[in-house]
VOPAGU-2260 file (C-alpha; in pm, 1 decimal, decimal comma):
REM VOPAGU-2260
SITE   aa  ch    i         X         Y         Z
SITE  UNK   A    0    7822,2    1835,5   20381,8
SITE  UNK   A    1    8184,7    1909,9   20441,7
SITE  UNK   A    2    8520,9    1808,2   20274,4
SITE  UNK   A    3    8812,9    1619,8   20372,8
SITE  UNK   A    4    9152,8    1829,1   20318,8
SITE  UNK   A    5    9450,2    1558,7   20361,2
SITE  UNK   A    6    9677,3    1831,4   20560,4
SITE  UNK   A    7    9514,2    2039,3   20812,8
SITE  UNK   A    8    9582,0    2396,3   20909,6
SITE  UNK   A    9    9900,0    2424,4   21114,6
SITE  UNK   A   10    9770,6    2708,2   21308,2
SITE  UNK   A   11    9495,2    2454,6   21433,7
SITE  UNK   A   12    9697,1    2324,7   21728,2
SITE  UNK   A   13    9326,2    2297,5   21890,0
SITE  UNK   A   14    9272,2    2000,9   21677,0
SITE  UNK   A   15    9194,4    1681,6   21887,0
SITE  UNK   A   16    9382,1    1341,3   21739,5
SITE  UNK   A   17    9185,8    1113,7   21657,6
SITE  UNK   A   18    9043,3     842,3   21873,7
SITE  UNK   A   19    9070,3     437,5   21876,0
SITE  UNK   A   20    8881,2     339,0   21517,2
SITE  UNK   A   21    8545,1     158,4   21544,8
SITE  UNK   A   22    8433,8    -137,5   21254,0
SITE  UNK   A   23    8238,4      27,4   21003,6
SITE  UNK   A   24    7815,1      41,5   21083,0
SITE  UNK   A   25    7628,0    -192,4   20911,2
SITE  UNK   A   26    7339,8       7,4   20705,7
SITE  UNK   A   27    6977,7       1,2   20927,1
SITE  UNK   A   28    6634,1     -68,2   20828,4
SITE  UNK   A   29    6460,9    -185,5   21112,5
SITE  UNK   A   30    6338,7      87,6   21376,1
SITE  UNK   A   31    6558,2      98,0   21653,3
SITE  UNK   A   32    6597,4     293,0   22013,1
SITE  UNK   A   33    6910,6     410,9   22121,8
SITE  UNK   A   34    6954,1     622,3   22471,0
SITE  UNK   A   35    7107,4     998,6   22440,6
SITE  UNK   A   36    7340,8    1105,6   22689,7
SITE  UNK   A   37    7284,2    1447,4   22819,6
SITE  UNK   A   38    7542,8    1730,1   22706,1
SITE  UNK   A   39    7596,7    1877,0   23110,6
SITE  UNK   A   40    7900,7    1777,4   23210,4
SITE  UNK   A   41    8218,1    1658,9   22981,6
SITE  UNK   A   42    8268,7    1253,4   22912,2
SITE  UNK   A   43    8572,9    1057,4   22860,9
SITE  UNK   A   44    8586,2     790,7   22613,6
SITE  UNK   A   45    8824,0     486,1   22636,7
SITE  UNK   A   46    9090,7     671,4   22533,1
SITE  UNK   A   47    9058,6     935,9   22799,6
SITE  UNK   A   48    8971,9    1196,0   22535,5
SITE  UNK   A   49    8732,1    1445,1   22684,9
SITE  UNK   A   50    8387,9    1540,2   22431,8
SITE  UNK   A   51    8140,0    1829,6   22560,4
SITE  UNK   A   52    7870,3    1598,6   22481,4
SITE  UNK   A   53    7825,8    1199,3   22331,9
SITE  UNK   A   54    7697,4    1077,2   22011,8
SITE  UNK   A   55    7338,6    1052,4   21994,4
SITE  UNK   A   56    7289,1     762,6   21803,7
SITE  UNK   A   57    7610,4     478,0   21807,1
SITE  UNK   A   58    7549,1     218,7   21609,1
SITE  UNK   A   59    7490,0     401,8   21241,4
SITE  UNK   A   60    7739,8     655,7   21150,9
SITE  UNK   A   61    7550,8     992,7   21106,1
SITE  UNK   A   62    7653,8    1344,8   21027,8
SITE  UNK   A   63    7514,5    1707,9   20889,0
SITE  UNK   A   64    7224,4    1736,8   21138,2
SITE  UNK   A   65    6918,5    1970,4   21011,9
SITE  UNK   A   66    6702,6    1967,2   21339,4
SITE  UNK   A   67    6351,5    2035,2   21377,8
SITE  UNK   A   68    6049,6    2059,4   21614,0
SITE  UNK   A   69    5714,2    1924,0   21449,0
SITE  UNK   A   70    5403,9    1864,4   21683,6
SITE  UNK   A   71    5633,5    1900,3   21987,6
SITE  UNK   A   72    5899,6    1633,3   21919,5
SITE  UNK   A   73    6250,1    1641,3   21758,8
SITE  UNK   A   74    6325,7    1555,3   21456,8
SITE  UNK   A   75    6653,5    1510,7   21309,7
SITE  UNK   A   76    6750,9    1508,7   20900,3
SITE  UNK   A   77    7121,1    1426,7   20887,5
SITE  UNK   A   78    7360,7    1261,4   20629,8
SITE  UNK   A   79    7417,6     869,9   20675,3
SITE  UNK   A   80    7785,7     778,0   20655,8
SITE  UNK   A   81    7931,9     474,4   20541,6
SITE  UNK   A   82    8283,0     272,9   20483,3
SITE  UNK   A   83    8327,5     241,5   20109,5
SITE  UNK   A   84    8678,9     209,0   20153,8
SITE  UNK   A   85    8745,9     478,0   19879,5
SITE  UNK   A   86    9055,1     686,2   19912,3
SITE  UNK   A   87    9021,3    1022,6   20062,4
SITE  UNK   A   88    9059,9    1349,8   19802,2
SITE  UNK   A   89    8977,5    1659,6   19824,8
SITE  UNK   A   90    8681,1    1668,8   19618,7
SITE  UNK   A   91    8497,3    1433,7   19871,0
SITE  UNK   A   92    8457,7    1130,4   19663,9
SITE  UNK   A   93    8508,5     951,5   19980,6
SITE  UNK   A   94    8200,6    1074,0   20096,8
SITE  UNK   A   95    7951,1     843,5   19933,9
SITE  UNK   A   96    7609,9     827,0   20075,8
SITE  UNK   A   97    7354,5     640,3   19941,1
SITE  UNK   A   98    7057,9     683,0   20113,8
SITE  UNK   A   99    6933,7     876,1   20457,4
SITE  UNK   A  100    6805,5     788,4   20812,8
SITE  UNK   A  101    6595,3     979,0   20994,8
SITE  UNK   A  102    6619,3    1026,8   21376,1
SITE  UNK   A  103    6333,2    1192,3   21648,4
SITE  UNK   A  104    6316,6    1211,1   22007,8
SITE  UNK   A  105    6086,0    1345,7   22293,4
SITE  UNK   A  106    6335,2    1555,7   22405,3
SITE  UNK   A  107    6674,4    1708,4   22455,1
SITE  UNK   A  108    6886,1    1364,4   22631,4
SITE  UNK   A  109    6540,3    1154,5   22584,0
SITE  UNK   A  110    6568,7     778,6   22391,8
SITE  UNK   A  111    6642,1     876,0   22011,7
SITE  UNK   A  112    6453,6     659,3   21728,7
SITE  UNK   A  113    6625,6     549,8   21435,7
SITE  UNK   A  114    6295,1     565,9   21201,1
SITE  UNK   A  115    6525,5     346,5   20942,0
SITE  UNK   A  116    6535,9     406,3   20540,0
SITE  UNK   A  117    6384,4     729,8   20438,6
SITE  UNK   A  118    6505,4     789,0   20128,5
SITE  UNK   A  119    6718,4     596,9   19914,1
SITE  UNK   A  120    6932,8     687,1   19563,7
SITE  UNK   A  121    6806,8     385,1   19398,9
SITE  UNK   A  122    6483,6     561,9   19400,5
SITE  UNK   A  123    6528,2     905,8   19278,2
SITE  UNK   A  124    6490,9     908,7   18904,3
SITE  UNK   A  125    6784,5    1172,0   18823,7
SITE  UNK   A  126    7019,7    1031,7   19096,8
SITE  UNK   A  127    7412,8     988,6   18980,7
SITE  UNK   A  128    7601,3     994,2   19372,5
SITE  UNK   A  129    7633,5    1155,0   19679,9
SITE  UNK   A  130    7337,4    1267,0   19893,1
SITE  UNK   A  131    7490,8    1495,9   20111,6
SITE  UNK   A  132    7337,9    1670,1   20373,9
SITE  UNK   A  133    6963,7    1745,3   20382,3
SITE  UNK   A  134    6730,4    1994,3   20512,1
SITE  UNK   A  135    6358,9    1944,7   20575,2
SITE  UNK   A  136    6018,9    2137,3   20639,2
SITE  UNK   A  137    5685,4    2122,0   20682,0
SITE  UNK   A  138    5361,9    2310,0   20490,0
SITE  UNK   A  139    5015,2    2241,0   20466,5
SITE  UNK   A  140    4994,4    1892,4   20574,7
SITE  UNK   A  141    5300,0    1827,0   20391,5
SITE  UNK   A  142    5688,6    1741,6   20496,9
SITE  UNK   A  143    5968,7    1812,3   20237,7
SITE  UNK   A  144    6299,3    1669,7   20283,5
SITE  UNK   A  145    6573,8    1903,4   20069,1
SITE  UNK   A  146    6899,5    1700,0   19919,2
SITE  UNK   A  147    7202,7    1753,0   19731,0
SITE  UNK   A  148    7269,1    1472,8   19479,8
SITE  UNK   A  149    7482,3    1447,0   19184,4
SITE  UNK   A  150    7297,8    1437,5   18871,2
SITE  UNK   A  151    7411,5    1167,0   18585,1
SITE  UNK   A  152    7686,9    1410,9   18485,5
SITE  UNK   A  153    7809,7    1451,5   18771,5
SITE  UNK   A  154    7662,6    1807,4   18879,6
SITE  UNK   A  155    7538,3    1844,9   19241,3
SITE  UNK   A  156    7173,3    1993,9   19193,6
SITE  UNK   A  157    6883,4    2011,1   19509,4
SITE  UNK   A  158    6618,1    1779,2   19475,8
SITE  UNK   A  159    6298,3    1756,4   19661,6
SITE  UNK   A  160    6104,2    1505,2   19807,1
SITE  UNK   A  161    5776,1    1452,0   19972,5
SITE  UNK   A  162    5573,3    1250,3   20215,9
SITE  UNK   A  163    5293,2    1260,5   20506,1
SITE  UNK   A  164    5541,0    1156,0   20757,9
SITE  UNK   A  165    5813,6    1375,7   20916,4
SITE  UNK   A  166    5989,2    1036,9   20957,3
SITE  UNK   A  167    5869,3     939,8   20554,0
SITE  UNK   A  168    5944,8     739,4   20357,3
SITE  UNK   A  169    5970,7    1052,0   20129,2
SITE  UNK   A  170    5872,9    1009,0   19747,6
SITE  UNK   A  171    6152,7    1256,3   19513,4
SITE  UNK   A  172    5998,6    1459,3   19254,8
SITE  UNK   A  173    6096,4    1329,6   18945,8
SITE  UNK   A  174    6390,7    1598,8   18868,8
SITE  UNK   A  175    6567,9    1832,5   19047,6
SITE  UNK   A  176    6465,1    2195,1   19164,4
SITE  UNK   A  177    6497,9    2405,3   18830,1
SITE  UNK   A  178    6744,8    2688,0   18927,0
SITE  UNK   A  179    6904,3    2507,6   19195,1
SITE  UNK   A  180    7293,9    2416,8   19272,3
SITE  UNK   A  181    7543,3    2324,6   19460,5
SITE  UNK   A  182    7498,0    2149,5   19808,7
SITE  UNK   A  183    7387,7    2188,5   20143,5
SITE  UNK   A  184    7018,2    2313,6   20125,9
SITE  UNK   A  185    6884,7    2456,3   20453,5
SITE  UNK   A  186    6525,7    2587,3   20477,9
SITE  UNK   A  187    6382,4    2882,9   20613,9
SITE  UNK   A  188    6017,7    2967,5   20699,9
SITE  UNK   A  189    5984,8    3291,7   20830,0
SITE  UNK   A  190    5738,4    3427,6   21071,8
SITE  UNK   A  191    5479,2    3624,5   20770,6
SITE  UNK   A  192    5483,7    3225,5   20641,3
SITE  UNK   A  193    5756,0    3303,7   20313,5
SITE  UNK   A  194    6000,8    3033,7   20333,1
SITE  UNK   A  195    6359,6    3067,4   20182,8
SITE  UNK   A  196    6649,2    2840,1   20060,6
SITE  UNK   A  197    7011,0    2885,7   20104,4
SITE  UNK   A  198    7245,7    2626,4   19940,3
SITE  UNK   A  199    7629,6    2651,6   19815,1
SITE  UNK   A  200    7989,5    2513,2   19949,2
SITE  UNK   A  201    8259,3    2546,5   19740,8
SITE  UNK   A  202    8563,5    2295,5   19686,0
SITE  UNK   A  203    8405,1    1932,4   19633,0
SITE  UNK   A  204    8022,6    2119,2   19699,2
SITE  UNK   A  205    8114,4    2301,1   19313,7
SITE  UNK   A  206    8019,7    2641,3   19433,8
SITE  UNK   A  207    8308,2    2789,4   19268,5
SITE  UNK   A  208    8179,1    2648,1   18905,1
SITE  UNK   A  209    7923,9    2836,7   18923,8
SITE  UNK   A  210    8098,1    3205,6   18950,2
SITE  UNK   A  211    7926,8    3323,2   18567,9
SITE  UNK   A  212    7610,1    3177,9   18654,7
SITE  UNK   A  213    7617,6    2888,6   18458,3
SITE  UNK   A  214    7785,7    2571,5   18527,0
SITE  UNK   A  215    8163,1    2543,2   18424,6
SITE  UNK   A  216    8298,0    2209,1   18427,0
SITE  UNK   A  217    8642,3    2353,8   18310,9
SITE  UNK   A  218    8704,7    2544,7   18590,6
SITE  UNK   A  219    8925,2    2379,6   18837,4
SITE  UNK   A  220    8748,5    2193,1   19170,6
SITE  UNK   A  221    8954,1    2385,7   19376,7
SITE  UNK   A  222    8946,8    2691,8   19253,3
SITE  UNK   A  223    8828,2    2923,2   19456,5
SITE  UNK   A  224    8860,9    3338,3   19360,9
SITE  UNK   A  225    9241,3    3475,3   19422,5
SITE  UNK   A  226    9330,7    3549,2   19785,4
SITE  UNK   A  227    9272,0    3907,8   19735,0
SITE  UNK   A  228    8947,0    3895,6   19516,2
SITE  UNK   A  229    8617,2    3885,4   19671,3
SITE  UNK   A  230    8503,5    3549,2   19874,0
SITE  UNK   A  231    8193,8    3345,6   19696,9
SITE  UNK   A  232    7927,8    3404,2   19907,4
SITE  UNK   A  233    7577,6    3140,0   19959,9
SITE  UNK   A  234    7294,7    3152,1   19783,2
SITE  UNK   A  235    6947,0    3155,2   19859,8
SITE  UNK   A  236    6602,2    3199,3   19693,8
SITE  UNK   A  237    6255,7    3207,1   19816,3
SITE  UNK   A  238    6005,4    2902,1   19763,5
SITE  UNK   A  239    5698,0    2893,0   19615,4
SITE  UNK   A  240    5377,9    2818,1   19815,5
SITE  UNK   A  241    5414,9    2442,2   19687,4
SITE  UNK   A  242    5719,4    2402,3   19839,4
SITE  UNK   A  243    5873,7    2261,4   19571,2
SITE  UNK   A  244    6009,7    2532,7   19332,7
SITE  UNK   A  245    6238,4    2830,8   19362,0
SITE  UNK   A  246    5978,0    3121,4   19294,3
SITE  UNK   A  247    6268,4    3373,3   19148,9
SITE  UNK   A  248    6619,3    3349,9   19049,7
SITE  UNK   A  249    6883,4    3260,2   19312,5
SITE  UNK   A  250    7097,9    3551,8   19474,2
SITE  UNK   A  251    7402,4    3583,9   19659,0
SITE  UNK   A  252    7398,9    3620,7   20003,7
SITE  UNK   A  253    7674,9    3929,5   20144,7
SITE  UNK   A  254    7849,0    3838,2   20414,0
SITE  UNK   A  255    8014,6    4145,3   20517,3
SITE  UNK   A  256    8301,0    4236,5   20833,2
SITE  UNK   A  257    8260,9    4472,3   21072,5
SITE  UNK   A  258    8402,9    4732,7   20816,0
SITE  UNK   A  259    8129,9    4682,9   20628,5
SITE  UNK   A  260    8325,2    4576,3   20355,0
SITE  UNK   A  261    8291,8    4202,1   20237,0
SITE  UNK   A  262    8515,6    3931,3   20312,3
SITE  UNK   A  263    8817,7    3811,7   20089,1
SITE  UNK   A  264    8852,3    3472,8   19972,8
SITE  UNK   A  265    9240,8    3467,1   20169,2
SITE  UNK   A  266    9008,5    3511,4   20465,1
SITE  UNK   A  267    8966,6    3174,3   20547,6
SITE  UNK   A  268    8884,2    3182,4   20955,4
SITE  UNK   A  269    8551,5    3442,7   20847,7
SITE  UNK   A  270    8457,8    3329,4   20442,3
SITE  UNK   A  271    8182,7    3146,3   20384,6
SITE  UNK   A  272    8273,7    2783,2   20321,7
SITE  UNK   A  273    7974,1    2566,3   20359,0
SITE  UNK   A  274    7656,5    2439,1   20546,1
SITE  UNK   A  275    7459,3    2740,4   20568,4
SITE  UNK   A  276    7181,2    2760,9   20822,5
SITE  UNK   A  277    6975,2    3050,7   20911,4
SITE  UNK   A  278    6737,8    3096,1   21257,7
SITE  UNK   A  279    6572,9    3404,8   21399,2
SITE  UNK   A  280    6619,2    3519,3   21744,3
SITE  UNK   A  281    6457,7    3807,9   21916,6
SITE  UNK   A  282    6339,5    3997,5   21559,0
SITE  UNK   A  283    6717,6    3986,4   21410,3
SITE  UNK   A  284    6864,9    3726,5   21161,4
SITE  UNK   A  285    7148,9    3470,3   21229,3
SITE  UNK   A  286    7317,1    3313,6   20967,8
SITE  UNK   A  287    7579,1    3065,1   21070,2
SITE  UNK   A  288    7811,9    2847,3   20842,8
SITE  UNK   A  289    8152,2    2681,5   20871,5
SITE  UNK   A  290    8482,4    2802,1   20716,5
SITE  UNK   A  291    8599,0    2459,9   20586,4
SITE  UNK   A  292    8934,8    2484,7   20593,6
SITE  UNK   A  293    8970,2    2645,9   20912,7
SITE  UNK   A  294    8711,8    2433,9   21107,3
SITE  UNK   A  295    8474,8    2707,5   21279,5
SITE  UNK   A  296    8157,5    2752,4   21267,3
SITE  UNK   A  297    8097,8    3108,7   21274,8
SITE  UNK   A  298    7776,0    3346,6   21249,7
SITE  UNK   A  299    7649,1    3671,9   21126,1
SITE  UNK   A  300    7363,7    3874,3   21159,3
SITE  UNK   A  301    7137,4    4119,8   20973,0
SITE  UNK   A  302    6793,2    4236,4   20927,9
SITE  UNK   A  303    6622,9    4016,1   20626,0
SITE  UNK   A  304    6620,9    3666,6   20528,6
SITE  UNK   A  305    6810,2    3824,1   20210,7
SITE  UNK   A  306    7074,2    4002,7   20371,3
SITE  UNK   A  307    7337,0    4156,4   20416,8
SITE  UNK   A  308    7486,5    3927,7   20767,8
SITE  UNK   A  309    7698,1    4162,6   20914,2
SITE  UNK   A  310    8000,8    3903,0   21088,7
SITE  UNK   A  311    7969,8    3829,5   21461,7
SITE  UNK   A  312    8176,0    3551,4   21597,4
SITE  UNK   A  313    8259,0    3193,3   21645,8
SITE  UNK   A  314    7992,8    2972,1   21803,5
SITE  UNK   A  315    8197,2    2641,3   21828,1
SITE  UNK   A  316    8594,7    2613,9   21788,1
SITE  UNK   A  317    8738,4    2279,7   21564,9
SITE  UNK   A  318    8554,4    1929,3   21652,2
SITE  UNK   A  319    8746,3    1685,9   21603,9
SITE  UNK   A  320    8749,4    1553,1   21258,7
SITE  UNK   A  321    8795,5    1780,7   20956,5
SITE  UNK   A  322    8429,8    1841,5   20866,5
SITE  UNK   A  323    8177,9    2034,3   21067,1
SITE  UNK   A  324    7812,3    2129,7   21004,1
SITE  UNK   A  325    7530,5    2247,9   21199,5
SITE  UNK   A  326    7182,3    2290,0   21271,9
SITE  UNK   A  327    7008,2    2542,3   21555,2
SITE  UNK   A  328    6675,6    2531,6   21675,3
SITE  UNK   A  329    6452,7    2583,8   21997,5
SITE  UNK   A  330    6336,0    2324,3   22195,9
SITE  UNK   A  331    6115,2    2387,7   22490,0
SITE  UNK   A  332    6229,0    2735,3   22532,2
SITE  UNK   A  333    6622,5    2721,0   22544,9
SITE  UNK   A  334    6833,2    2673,3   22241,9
SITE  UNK   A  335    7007,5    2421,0   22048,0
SITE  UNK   A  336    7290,3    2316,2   21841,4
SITE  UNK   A  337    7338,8    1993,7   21664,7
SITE  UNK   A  338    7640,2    1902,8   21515,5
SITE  UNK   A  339    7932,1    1622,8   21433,4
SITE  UNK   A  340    8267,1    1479,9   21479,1
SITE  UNK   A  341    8454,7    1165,5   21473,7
SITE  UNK   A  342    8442,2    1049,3   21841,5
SITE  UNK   A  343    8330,5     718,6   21725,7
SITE  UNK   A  344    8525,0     616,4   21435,4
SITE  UNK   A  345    8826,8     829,7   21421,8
SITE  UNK   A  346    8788,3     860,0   21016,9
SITE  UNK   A  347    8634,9    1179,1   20885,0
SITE  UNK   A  348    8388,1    1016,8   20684,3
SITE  UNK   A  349    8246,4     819,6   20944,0
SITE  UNK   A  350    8052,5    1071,1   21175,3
SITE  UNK   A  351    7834,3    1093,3   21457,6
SITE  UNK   A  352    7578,6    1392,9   21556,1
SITE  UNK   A  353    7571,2    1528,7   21878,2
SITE  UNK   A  354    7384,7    1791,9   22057,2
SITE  UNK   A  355    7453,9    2077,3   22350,3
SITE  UNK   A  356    7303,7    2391,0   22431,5
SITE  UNK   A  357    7365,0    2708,5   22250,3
SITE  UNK   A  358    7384,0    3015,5   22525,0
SITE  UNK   A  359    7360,6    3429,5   22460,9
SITE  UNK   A  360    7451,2    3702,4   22583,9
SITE  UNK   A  361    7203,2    3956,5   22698,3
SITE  UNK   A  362    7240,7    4132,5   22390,1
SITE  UNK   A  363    7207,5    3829,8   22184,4
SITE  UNK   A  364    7551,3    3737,9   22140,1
SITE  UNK   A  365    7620,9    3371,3   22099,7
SITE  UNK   A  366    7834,6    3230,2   22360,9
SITE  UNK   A  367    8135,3    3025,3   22198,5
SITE  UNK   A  368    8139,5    2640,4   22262,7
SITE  UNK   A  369    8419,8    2452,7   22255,8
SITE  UNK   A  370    8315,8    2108,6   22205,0
């Protein structure tokens, strides 16, 4: 889950203005079909504005999509946006999702199914505000739908939540994931079975209150390190075999340059912002993330789940719309990236998910998009 920054980068002259503003959705219960348009070939709205590839779903605002394949078919675990009307800040308060809808379809530009309701706040028992963007998995019979909620004092902590049903309704355990923090959970099973979690985003995802390991509510919500001092990198922790506990103490992740060296927290186009999401391609690591402030999503590569990523490249330039976030995943042989921007609405906090193929490089490289 990404922030809204009232003044964007100058040096972004790539940024797309915004297009005609749509009413606000009307939340959705009732399972619903809606057809995908395929991602070959660029499409002009009304405006004229030109988008590599159209919403998926129109008539919900989505956002944040965590994409997976279970039993063959797509599944897709993204935030639900909504018009609340609240002013926009820096610290996201304008971002106020209450519950999430999950979406699945046959196949890349197939009919998508809104499954409706999965999981609302008014029925998690530590809930305070803000489920932001989720992750999900599956184990044992079992699917596990990761979320970032606010507790009661207003700390973002990872809950977890359970059900038969890759579509749910999902059940929350009754408090959050001892050990956990921050936002933007994104789950990892590897290919010996271990599964990992990575989670953090600083600004309004309070990654920088956590910088002694304990939660400090005095410093600052915008405080990141000084420009010259080390940038905060993710952190990530194995799972137990339930699923449904950190099994050791969270670590940071390095994200290093090609130097070697890690990345300063001036060094907004390569830092680690937010949204976190890690795949595995040809026996080497990919970790990929957005830069917040700067609007890429970038990637980095290394040779454990633990790290270090050694810094690669950008895999999509700016979307339009301030936030960006990301999910990758293979689907019937070829890859995949899912991701947002405002095509629809115009207003940052009123998204839509999209999807278009991710292409390599012999060698592995990812190909940069520009969407």
């Amino acid at each position: 889950m990404l922030l809204h920054k009232s003044i964007v980068s100058a040096s972004l002259a790539v940024a797309v203005l915004p297009v005609a503003l749509f009413s606000a959705c009307q939340n959705k219960t009732a399972e619903t079909e809606t057809a995908a348009t395929t991602t070959a070939a660029p499409a002009a709205d009304s405006t004229g504005s030109k988008y590599l590839a159209q919403p998926l779903i129109k008539d919900i605002y989505t956002a944040d999509p965590s994409a997976h394949v279970f039993n063959g078919k797509i599944y897709i675990y993204p935030s639900h946006d909504i018009e609340t009307e609240m002013p926009e800040n820096d610290n996201g308060d304008h971002f106020a999702m209450r519950d999430y809808h999950i979406l699945s379809m046959d196949s890349i530009g197939g009919k998508v199914t809104d499954h409706g309701v999965a999981l609302d706040t008014k029925d998690i028992p530590w809930a305070g505000r803000q489920l932001w963007a989720p992750d999900a998995a599956y184990k044992n019979g079992t699917y596990y739908l990761y979320f970032p909620l606010k507790d009661k004092q207003d700390v973002f902590r990872i809950g977890v939540a359970t059900s038969k049903s890759p579509t749910g309704p999902f059940k929350a355990q009754p408090q959050p994931m001892a050990g956990s923090l921050s936002i933007d959970p994104a789950v990892f099973t590897d290919t010996d079975g271990k599964t990992y979690m990575y989670m953090g985003g600083i600004w309004g995802g309070q990654l920088q209150r956590w910088r002694t390991g304990q939660y400090d509510a005095s410093n600052p919500k915008m405080q990141e390190p000084g420009p010259k001092e080390t940038a905060l990198g993710p952190k990530m922790a194995r799972l137990t075999d339930d699923m449904l506990r950190l099994a050791e103490p969270v670590k940071e992740v390095q994200i290093l340059g090609q130097d070697g060296k890690p990345f300063l927290s001036g060094d907004n186009t390569h830092r680690f912002f937010e949204g976190g999401w890690l795949h595995k391609y040809n026996g080497k690591y990919y970790f990929s993330y957005s830069t917040g402030d700067t609007h890429l999503l970038v990637y980095a590569t290394g040779t454990s789940p633990y790290g270090p990523f050694t810094y690669q490249g950008v895999i999509m330039n700016p979307v339009e719309g301030w936030t960006t976030h990301h999910s990758i995943v293979e689907v019937g042989g070829k890859w995949y990236i899912f991701y947002h921007d405002t095509q629809l609405s115009g207003k940052t906090w009123l998204r839509n998910v999209k999807v278009t193929e991710l292409k390599r490089t012999p060698d592995g490289r990812i190909e940069t998009i520009n969407p």
